[in-house]
NUPADREN-791655 format. One record per residue (C-alpha): y, x, z. Coordinates in pm, whole numbers, plus 50000, padded with zeros to 5 digits. Layout:
SITE       v       u       w
SITE       Y       X       Z
...
//
This chain:
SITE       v       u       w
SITE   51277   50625   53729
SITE   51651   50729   53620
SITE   51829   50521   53378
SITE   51785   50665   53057
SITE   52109   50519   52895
SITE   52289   50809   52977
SITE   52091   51076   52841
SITE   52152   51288   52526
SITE   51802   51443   52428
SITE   51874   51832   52266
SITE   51684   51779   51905
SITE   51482   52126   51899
SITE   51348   51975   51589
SITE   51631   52175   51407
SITE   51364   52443   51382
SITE   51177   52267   51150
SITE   50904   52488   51252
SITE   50884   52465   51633
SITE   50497   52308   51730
SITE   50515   52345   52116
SITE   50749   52335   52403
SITE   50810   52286   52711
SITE   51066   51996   52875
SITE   51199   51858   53164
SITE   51159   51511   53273
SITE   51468   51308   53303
SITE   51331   50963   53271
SITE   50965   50800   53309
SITE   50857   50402   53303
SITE   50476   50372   53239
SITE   50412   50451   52862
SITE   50824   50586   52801
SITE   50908   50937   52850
SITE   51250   51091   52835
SITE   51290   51459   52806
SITE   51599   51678   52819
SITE   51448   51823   52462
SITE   51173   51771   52219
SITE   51046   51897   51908
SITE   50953   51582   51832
SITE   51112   51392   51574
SITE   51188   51010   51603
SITE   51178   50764   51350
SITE   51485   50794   51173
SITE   51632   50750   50847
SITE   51346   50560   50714
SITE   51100   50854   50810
SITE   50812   50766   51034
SITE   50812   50987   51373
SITE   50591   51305   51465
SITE   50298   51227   51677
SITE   50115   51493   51878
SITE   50107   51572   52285
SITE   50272   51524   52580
SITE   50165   51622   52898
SITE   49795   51594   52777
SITE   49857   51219   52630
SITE   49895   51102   52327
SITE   50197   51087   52173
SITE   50201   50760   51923
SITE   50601   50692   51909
SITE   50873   50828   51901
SITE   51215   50638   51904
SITE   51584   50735   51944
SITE   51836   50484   52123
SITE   52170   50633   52192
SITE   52085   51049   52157
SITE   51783   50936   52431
SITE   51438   51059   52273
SITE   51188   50798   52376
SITE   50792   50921   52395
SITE   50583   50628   52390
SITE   50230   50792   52486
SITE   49902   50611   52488
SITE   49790   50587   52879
SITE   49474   50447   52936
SITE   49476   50219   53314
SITE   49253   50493   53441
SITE   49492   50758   53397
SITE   49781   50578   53518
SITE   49783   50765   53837
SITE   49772   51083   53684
SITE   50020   51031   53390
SITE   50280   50932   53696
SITE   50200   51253   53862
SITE   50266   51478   53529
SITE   50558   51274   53465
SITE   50759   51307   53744
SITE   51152   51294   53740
SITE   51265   51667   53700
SITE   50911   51788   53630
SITE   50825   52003   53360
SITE   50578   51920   53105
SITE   50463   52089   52809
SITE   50464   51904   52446
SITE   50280   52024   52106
SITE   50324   51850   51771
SITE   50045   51744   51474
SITE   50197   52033   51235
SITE   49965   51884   50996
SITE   50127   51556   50991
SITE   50474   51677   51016
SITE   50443   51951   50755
SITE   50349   51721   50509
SITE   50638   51524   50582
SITE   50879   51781   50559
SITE   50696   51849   50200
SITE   50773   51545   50106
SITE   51131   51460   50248
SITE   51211   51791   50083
SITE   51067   51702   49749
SITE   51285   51333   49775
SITE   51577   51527   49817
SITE   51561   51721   49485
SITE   51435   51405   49328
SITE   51695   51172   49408
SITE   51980   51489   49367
SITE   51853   51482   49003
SITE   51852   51073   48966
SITE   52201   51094   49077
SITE   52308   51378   48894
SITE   52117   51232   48519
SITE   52247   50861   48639
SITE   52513   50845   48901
SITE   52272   50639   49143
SITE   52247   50675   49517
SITE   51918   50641   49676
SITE   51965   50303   49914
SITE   51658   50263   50038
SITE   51385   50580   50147
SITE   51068   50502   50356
SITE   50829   50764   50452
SITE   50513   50698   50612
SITE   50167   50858   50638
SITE   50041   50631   50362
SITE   50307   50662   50087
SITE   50690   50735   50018
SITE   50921   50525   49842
SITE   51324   50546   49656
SITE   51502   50249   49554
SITE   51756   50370   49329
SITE   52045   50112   49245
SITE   51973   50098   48866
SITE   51734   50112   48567
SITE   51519   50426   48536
SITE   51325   50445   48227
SITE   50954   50552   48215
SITE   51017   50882   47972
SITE   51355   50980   48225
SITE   51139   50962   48515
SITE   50916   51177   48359
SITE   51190   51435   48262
SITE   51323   51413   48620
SITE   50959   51505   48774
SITE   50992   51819   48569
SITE   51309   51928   48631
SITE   51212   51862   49013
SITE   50904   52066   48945
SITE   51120   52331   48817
SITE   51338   52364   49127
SITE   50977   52384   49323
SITE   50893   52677   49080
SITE   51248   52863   49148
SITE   51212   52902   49506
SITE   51547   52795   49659
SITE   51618   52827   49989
SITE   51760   52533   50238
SITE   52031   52551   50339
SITE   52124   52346   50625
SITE   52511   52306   50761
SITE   52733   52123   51028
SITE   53067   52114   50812
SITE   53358   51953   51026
SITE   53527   51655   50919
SITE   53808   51835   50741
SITE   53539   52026   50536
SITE   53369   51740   50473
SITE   53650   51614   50315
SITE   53631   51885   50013
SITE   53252   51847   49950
SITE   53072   51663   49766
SITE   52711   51546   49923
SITE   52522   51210   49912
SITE   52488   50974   50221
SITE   52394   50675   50288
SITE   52619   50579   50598
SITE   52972   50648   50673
SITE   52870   50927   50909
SITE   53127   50984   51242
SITE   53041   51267   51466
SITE   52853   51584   51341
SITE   52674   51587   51037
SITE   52397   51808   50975
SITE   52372   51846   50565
SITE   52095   52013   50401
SITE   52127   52176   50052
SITE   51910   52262   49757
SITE   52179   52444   49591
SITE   52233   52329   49214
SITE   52039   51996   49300
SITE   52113   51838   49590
SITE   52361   51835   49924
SITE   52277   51525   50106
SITE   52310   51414   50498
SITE   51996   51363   50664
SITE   51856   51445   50993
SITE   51497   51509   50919
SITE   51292   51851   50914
SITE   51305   52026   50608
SITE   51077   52346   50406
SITE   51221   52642   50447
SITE   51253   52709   50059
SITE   51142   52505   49737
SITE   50825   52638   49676
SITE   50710   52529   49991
SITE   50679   52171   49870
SITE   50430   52274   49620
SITE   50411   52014   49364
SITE   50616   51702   49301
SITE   50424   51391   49133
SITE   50582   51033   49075
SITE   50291   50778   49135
SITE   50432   50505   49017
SITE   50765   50254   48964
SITE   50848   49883   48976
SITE   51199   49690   48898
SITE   51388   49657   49226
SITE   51668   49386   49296
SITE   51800   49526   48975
SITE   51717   49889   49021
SITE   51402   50096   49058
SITE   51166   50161   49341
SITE   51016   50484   49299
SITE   50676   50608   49453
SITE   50643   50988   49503
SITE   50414   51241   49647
SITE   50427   51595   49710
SITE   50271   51930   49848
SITE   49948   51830   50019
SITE   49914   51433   49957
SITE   49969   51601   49589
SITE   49705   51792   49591
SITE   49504   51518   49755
SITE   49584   51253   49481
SITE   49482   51519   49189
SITE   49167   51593   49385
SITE   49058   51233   49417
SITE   49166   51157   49013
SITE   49022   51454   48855
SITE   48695   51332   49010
SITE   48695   50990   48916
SITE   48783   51130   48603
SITE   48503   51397   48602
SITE   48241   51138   48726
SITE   48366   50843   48428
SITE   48364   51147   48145
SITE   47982   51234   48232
SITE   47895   50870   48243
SITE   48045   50801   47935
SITE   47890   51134   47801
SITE   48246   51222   47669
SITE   48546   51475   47688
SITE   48759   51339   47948
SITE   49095   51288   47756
SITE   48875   51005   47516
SITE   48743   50796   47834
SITE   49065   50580   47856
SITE   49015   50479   47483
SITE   48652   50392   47581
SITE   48717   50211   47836
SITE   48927   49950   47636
SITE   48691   49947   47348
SITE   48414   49873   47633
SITE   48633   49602   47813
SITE   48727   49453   47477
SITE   48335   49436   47412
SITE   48236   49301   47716
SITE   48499   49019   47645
SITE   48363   48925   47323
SITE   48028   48961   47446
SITE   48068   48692   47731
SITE   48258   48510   47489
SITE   47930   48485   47276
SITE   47744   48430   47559
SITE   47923   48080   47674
SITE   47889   47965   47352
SITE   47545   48029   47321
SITE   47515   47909   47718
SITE   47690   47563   47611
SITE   47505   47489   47355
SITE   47183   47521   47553
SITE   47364   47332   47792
SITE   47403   47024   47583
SITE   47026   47037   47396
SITE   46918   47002   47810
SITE   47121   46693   47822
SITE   46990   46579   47510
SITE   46668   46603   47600
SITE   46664   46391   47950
SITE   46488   46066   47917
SITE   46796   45774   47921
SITE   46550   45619   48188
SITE   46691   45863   48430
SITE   46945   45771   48681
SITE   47082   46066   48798
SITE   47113   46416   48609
SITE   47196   46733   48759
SITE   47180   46995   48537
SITE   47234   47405   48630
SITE   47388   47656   48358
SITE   47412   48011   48420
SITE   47642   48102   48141
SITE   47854   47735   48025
SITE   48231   47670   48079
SITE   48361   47404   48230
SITE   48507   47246   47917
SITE   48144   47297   47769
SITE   48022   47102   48141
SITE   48316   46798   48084
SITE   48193   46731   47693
SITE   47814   46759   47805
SITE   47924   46482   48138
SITE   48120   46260   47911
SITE   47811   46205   47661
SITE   47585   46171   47965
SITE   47768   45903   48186
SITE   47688   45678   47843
SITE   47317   45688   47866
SITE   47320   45701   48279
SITE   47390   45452   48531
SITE   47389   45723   48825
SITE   47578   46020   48873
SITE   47593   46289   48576
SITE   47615   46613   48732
SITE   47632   46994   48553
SITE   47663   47275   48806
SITE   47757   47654   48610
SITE   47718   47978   48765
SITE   47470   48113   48993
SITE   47353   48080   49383
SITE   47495   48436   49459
SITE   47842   48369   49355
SITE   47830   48029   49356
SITE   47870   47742   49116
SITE   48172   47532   48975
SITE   48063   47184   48922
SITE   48174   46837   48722
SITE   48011   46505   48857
SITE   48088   46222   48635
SITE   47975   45829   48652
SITE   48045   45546   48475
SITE   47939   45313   48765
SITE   47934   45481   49076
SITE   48256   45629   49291
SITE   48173   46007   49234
SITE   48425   46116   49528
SITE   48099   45930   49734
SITE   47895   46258   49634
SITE   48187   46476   49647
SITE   48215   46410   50013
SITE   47825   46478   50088
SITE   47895   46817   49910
SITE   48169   46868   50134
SITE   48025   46745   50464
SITE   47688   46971   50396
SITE   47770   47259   50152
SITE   48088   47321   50272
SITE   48223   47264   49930
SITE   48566   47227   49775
SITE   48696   46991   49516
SITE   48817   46658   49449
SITE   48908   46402   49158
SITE   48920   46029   49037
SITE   48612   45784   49085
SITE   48503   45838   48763
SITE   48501   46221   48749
SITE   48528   46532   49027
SITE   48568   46891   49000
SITE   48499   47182   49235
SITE   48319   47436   49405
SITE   48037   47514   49597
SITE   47764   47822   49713
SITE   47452   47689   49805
SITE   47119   47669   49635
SITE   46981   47444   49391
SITE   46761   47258   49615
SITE   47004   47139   49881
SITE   47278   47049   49633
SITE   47005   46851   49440
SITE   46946   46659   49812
SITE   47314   46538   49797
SITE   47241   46335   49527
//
């Protein structure tokens, strides 16, 4: 093992399009490889890393500390032997990247960059915060973005996709630096690699990159939300595009034919629908309490405890219906509403008797939840009718 703190790894992930290659070991401890070079790219800038292969294992991190290129592969204990002999101080060892994965990436960091060029060029705000991960990709912007400039902004960016402009990737010196203007995050010291969309972005960044606009393919904001005063954007582009307007166009497809309609008419139907639906089960309460309280009108006063079950009654419905009952009953007064398969919300009421007493059988042998005054208790419970008629 050689200490690692000393080596600078050469970043062949310059060539944005380099998938295999071949290294030489400089540093090895179980699961964390070192390599003089690697086309694989770390997780940096608020990009996740590449994964792929290394010496035959699994590559499933990637981390930079110092210009060292850590490989963190998965090793099972049975291999241990064998991963020690391929990695071997000053042993060569060949290494292949998921293009799939990374392509998609570069896709997507490309399509942030003429996205957030735009922001900043419409509103004069820097992009402070960029993740990118396999699952989604996110801008926080340090101001308000409305909904119809965010739209605008998704078509210019789909016009620079459309126009086919190269990247253009530089390592001005300092003094150059000095006379340009590009967006960064950090105050950069050392070289700094620059990529350019020209006429819509020149921003620092480390990351892979398409060769040219078109490459990205398709731009698409998903979504937005206030953000400590600005906006956090959601974007995808290229293939998770293409993926995201494949999965909508058939949920949209599959809703139109069930609805028997065009598909440009199913969002109106689906609020008239919803809007029905809530009147409907509004109806069907009030018809559900009033059957509610002709039950509890109709049990002989003789009776010491009622327990009644209503499929459809509220609870306000179930509180009138106790506080008439607990008159007429010395016991406990019990209505239970909602079903065995997704259980029922109950009020116990007595005029005579400590209801928390039947509360805590409920507890102890349904597992239920709740809790009150002696004289009335509220909560839940899933079991059926028969064993919460044994608690009382």
């Amino acid at each position: 093992m050689r200490d690692s703190s000393t080596v600078v790894t050469k970043k062949l992930y310059d060539d944005a399009y380099l998938t295999s290659f071949t290294a030489t070991v400089l540093f090895a401890d179980g699961k964390d490889i070192v390599l003089d070079q690697t086309a694989f790219f770390p997780e940096e800038g608020g990009q996740s890393p590449d994964h792929g292969q290394l010496g035959g294992f699994e590559v499933e991190d990637v981390q930079i500390v110092d210009g060292a290129i850590h490989h963190f592969l998965k090793i099972r204990p049975e291999d241990e032997e064998e991963a020690e002999r391929i990695f071997r101080i000053g042993g060569r060892v060949g290494g292949s990247i998921d293009w799939e994965e990374r392509y998609s990436n570069m896709q997507m960091h490309s399509g942030e960059h003429i996205f957030s060029g735009l922001v900043f060029r419409h509103f004069g705000y820097d992009n402070v915060g960029f993740h990118l991960s396999p699952r989604e990709m996110t801008m926080d912007f340090e101001g308000p973005i409305p909904e119809a400039a965010l739209k605008e902004i998704e078509w210019e960016a789909n016009e620079a996709v459309r126009k086919n402009i190269r990247t253009k990737v530089i390592f001005p010196s300092k003094e150059e630096r000095e006379g340009m203007e590009y967006r960064s995050k950090l105050d950069l010291k050392g070289p700094v690699r620059i990529v350019i969309y020209s006429g819509y972005d020149a921003c620092a960044c480390c990351a892979p990159h398409v060769a040219s606009t078109a490459e990205i393919g398709l731009i698409k904001v998903v979504g937005s939300q206030n953000w400590k005063g600005g906006t956090r954007v959601s974007l995808v582009c290229g293939r998770r595009a293409l993926e995201l307007f494949l999965r909508d166009h058939e949920i949209v497809t599959k809703t139109a034919g069930f609805l028997s309609a065009p598909a440009e008419s199913i969002y109106d139907l689906t609020v008239k629908s919803k809007q029905d639906l809530i009147a409907l089960k509004a109806e069907i309460r009030d018809l559900g309490s009033q059957l509610l309280e002709a039950k509890a009108a109709s049990i002989p006063k003789t009776e010491d405890h009622v327990v009644l079950f209503a499929a459809s009654a509220d609870l306000k419905a179930a509180r009138k219906v106790i506080n008439c009952l607990v008159k007429d009953h010395d016991g406990y007064c019990a209505v239970f509403t909602g079903s065995e398969a997704e259980g029922w919300s109950y009020v116990i009421g007595s005029a005579k008797k400590d209801c928390r007493e039947v509360g805590k059988r409920l507890k102890d042998r349904l597992s239920a939840r709740g809790g009150g005054k002696p004289e009335m208790i509220q909560g839940s419970v899933k079991a059926g009718e028969g064993a919460i008629r044994a608690c009382f």
